[in-house]
C-alpha positions in Angstrom: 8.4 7.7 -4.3 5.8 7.9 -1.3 4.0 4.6 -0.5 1.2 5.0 1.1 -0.5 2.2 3.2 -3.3 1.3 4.9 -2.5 1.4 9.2 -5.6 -0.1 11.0 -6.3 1.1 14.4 -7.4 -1.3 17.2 -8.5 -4.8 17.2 -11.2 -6.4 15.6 -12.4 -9.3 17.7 -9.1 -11.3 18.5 -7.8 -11.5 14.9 -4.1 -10.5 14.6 -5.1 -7.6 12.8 -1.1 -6.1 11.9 -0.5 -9.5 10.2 -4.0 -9.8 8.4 -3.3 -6.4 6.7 0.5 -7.2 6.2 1.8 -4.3 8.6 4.5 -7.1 9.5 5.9 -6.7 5.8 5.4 -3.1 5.6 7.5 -2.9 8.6 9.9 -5.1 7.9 10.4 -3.1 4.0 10.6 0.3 5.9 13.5 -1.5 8.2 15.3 -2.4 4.8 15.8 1.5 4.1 14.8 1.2 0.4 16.8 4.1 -1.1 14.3 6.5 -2.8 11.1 5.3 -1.0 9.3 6.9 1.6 6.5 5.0 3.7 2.9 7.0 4.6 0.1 5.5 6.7 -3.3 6.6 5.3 -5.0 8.5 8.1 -5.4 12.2 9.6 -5.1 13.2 6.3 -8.4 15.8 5.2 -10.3 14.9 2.3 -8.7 17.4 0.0 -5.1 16.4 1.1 -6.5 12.8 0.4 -7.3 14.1 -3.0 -3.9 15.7 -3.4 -2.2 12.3 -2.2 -4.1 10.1 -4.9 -3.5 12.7 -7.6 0.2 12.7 -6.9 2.0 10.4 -9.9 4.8 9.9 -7.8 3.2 7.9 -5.0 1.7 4.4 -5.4 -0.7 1.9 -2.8 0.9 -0.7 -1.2 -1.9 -3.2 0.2 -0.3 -6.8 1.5 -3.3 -8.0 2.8 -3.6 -11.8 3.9 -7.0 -11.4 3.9 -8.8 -8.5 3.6 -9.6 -8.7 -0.3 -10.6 -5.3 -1.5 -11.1 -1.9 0.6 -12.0 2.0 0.0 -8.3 2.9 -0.6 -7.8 1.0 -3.3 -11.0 2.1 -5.0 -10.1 5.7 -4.3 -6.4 5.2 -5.4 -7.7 3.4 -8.5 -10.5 6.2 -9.5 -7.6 8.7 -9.2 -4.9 6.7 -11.6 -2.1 5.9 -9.2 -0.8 2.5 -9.2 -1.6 0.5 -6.8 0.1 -2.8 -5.3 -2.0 -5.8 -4.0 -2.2 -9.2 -2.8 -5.4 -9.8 -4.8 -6.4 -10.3 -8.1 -8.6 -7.4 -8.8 -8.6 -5.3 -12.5 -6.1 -2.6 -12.7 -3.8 -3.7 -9.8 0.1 -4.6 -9.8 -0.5 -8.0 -8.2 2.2 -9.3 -5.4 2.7 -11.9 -3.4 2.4 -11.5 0.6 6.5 -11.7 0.7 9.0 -8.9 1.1 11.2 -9.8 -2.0 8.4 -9.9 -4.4 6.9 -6.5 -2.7 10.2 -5.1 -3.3 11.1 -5.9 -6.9 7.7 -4.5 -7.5 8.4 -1.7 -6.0 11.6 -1.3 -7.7 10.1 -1.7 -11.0 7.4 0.4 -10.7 9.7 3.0 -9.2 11.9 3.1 -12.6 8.6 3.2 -14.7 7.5 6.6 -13.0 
């Protein structure tokens, strides 16, 4: 399964912007090797291979934001049916908890649905 995730560039006005968008867990759950799972940032990607990316069943949205409640990928992922994994409440999402061991039983589970 490919996860893909959202990798902000740059810094938006002093805020600790990996740890606001939960780059720190995505890191930390690519450093735990998850058999089976492969991690993509979102970007560089053209609009057709966007396309191609959200159309693929086998891939899901991983989006541990602390704060940052809802954003264009996960309408996108959404309009195209993949499953998507958040921190915030919004219709149609796998909701999860901003911790690696609830992000990762997630995972697992929706891993062995697909």
């Amino acid at each position: 399964m490919k996860i893909l995730y959202y990798s902000p560039k740059g810094n938006h006005s002093g805020v600790d912007v990996p740890r606001l968008y939960g780059m720190d867990l995505i890191w930390d759950l690519i450093c735990l090797s998850m058999p089976g799972f492969k991690f993509a940032p979102l970007g560089g990607y053209s609009k057709v291979e966007m396309r191609d990316l959200y159309q693929d069943m086998n891939n899901c949205l991983l989006r541990p934001t602390r704060h940052d409640g809802y954003s264009f990928s996960v309408q996108e992922a959404l309009y195209y049916g993949l499953p998507v994994l958040h921190t915030h409440p919004i219709p149609g999402v796998i909701l999860i908890k901003p911790e690696i061991k609830d992000i990762e039983e997630k995972l697992c589970n929706l891993q062995s649905e697909l």
